[in-house]
Chimera marker file (.cmm) of the C-alpha trace (Angstrom):
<marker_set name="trace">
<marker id="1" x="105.101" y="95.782" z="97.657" r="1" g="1" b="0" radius="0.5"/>
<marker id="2" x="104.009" y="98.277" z="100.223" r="1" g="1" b="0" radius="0.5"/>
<marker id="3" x="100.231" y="98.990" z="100.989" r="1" g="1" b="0" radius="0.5"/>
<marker id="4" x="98.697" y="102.319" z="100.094" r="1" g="1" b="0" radius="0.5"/>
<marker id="5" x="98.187" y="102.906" z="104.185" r="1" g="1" b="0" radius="0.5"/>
<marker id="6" x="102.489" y="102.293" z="103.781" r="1" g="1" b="0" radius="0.5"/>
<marker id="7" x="102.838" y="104.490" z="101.167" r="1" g="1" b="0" radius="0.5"/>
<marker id="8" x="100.308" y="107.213" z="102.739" r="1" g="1" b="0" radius="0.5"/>
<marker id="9" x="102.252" y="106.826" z="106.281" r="1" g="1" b="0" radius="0.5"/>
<marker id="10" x="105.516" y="107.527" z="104.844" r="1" g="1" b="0" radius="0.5"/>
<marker id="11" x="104.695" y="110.382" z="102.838" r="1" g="1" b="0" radius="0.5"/>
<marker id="12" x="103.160" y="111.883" z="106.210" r="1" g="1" b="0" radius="0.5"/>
<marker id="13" x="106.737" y="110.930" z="107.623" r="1" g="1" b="0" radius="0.5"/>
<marker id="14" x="108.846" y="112.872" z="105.118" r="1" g="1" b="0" radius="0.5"/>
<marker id="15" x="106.571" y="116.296" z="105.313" r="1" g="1" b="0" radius="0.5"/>
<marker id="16" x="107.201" y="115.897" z="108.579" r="1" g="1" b="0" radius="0.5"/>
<marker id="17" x="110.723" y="115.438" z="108.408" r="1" g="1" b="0" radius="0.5"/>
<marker id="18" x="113.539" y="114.328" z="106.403" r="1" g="1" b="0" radius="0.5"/>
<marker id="19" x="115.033" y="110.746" z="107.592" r="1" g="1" b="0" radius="0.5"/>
<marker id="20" x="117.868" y="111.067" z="109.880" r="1" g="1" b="0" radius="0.5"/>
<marker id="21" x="120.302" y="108.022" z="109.534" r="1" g="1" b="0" radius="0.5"/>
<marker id="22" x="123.437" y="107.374" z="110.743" r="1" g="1" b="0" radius="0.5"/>
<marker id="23" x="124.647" y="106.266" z="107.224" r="1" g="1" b="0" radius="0.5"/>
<marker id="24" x="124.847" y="102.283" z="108.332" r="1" g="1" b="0" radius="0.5"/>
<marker id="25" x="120.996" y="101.405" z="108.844" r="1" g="1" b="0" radius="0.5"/>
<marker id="26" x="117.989" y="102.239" z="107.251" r="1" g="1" b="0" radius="0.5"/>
<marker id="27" x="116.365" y="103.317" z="110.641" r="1" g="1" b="0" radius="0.5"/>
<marker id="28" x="115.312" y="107.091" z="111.673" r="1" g="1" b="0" radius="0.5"/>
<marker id="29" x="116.511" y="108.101" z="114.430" r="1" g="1" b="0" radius="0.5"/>
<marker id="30" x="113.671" y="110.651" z="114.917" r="1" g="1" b="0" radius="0.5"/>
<marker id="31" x="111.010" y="108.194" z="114.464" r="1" g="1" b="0" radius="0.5"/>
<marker id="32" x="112.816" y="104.766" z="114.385" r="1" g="1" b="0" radius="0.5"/>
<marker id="33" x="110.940" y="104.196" z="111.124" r="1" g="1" b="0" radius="0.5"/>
<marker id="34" x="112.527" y="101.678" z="108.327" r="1" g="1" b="0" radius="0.5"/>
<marker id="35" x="113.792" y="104.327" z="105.383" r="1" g="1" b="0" radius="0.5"/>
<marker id="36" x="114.005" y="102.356" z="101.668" r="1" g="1" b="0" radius="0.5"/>
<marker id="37" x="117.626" y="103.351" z="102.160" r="1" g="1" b="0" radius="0.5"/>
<marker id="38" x="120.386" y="105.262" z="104.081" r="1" g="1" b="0" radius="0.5"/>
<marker id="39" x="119.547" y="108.761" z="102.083" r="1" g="1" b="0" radius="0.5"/>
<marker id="40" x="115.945" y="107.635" z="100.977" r="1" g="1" b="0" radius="0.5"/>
<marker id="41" x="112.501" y="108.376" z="102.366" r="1" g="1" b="0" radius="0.5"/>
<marker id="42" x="110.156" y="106.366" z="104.722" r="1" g="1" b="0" radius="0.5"/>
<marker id="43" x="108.882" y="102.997" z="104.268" r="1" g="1" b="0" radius="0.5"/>
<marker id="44" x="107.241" y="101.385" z="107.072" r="1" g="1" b="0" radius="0.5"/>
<marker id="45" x="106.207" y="98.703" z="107.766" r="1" g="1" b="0" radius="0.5"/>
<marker id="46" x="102.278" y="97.389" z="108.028" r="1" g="1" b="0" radius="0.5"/>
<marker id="47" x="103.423" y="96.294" z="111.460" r="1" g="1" b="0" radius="0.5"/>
<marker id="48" x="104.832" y="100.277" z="112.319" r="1" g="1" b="0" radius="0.5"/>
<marker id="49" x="101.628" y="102.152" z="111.208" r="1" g="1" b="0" radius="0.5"/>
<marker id="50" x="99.932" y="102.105" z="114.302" r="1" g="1" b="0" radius="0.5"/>
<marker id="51" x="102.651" y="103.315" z="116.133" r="1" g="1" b="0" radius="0.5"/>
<marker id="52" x="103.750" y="105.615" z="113.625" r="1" g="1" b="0" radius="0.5"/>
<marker id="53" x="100.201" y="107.581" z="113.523" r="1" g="1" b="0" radius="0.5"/>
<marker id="54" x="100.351" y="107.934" z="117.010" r="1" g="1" b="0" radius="0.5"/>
<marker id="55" x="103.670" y="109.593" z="117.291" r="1" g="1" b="0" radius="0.5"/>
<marker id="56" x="103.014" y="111.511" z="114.738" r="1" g="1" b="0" radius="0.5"/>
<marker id="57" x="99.386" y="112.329" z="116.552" r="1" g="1" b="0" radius="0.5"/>
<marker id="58" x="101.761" y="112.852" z="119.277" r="1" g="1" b="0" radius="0.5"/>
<marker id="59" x="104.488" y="115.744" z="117.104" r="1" g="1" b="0" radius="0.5"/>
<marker id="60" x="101.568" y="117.112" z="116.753" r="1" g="1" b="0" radius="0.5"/>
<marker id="61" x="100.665" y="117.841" z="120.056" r="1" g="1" b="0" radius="0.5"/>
<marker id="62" x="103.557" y="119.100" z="121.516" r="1" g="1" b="0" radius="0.5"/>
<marker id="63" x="103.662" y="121.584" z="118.361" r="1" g="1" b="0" radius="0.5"/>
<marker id="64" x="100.039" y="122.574" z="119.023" r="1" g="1" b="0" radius="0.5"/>
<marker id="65" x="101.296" y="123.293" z="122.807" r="1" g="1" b="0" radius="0.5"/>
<marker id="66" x="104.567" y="124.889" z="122.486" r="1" g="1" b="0" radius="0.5"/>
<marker id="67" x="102.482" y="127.063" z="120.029" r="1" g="1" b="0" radius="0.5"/>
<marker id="68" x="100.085" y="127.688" z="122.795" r="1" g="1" b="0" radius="0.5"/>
<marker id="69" x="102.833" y="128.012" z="125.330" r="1" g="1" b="0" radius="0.5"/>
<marker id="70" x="104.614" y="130.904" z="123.027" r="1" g="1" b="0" radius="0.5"/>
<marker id="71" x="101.380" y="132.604" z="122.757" r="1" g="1" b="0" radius="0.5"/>
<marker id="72" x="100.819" y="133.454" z="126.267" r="1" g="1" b="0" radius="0.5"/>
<marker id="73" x="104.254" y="134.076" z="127.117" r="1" g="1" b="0" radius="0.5"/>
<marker id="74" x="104.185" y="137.320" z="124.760" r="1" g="1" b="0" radius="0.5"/>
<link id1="1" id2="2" r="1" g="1" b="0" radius="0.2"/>
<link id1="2" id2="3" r="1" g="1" b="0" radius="0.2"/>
<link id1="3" id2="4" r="1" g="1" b="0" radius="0.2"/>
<link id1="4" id2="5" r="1" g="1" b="0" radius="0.2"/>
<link id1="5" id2="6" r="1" g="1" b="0" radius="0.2"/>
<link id1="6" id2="7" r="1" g="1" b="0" radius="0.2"/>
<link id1="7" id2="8" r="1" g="1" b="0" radius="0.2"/>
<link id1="8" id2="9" r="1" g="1" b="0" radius="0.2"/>
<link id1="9" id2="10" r="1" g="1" b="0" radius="0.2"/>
<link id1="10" id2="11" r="1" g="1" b="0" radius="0.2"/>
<link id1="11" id2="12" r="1" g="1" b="0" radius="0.2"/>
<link id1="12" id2="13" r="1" g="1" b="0" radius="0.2"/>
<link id1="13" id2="14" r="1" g="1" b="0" radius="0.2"/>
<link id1="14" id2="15" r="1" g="1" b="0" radius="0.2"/>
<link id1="15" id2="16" r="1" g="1" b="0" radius="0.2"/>
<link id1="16" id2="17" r="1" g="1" b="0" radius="0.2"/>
<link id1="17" id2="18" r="1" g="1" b="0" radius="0.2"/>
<link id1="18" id2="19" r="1" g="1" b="0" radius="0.2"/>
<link id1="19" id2="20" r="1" g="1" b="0" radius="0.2"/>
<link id1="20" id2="21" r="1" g="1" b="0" radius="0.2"/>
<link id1="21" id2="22" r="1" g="1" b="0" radius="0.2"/>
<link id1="22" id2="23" r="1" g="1" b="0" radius="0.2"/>
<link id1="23" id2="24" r="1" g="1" b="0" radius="0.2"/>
<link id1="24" id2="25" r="1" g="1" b="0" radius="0.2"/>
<link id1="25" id2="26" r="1" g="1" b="0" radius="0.2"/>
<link id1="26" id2="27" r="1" g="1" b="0" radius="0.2"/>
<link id1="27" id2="28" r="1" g="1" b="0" radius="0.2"/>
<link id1="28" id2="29" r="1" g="1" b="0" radius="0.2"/>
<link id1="29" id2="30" r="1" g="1" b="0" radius="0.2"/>
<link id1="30" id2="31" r="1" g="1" b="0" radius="0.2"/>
<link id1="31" id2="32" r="1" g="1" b="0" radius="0.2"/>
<link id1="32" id2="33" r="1" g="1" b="0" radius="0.2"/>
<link id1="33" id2="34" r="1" g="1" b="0" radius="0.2"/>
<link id1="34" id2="35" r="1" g="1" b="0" radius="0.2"/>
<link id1="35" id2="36" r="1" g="1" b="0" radius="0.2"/>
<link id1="36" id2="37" r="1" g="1" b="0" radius="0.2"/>
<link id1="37" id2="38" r="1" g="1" b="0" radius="0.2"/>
<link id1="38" id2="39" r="1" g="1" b="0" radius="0.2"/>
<link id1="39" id2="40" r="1" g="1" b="0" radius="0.2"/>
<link id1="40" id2="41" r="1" g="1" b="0" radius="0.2"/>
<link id1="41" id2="42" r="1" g="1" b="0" radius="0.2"/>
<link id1="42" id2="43" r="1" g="1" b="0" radius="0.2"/>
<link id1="43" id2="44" r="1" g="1" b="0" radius="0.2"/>
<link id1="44" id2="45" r="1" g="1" b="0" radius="0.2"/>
<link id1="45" id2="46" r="1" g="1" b="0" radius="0.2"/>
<link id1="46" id2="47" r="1" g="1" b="0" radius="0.2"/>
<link id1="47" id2="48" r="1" g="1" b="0" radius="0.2"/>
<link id1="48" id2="49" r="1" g="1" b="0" radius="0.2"/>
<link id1="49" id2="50" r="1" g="1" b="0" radius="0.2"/>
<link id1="50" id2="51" r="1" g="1" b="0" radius="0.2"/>
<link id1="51" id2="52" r="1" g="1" b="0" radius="0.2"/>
<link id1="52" id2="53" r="1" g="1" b="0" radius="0.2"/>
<link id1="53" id2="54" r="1" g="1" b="0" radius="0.2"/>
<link id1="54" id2="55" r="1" g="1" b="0" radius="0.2"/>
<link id1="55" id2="56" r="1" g="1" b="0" radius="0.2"/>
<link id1="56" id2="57" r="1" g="1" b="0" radius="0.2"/>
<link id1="57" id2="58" r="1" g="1" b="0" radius="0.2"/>
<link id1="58" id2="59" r="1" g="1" b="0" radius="0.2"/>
<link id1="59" id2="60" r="1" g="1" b="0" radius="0.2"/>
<link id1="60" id2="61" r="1" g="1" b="0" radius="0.2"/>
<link id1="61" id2="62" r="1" g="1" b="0" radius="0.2"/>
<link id1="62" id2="63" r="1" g="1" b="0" radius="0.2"/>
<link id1="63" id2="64" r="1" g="1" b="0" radius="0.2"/>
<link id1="64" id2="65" r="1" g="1" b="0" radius="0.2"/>
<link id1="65" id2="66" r="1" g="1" b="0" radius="0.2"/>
<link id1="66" id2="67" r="1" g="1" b="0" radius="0.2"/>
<link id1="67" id2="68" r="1" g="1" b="0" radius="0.2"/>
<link id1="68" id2="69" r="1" g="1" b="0" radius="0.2"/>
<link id1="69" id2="70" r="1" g="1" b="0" radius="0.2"/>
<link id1="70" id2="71" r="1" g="1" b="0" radius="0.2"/>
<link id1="71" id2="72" r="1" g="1" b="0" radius="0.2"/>
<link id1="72" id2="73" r="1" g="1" b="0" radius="0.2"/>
<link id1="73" id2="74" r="1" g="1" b="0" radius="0.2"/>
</marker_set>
């Protein structure tokens, strides 16, 4: 049974994105995070969150600066 940080991480995960699989494994290829399934949503792993909040820290950035970047180049 996932953790409420698991469950809390991979609903970040899908409003960020939808899971992109290659129909085979149950890994995104955006974020190399477990999915509960080829078509399902995210589910990962205690071991993952870490790494998962910082690349989604990380999304976050480069959105914040190619925001920034398409402000001054108006």
């Amino acid at each position: 049974m996932a953790s409420s940080e698991q469950q809390q991480m991979g609903n970040r995960l899908d409003e960020h994105h939808r899971p992109e699989t290659n129909g085979r494994m149950s890994v995104c290829r955006r974020c190399g995070v477990i999915t509960d399934g080829p078509e399902g949503d995210h589910a990962p792993r205690e071991r993952e969150l870490a790494r998962t909040g910082q690349w989604l820290d990380t999304q976050a950035r480069i959105r914040r600066l190619e925001g920034a970047k398409d402000r001054v180049n108006r």
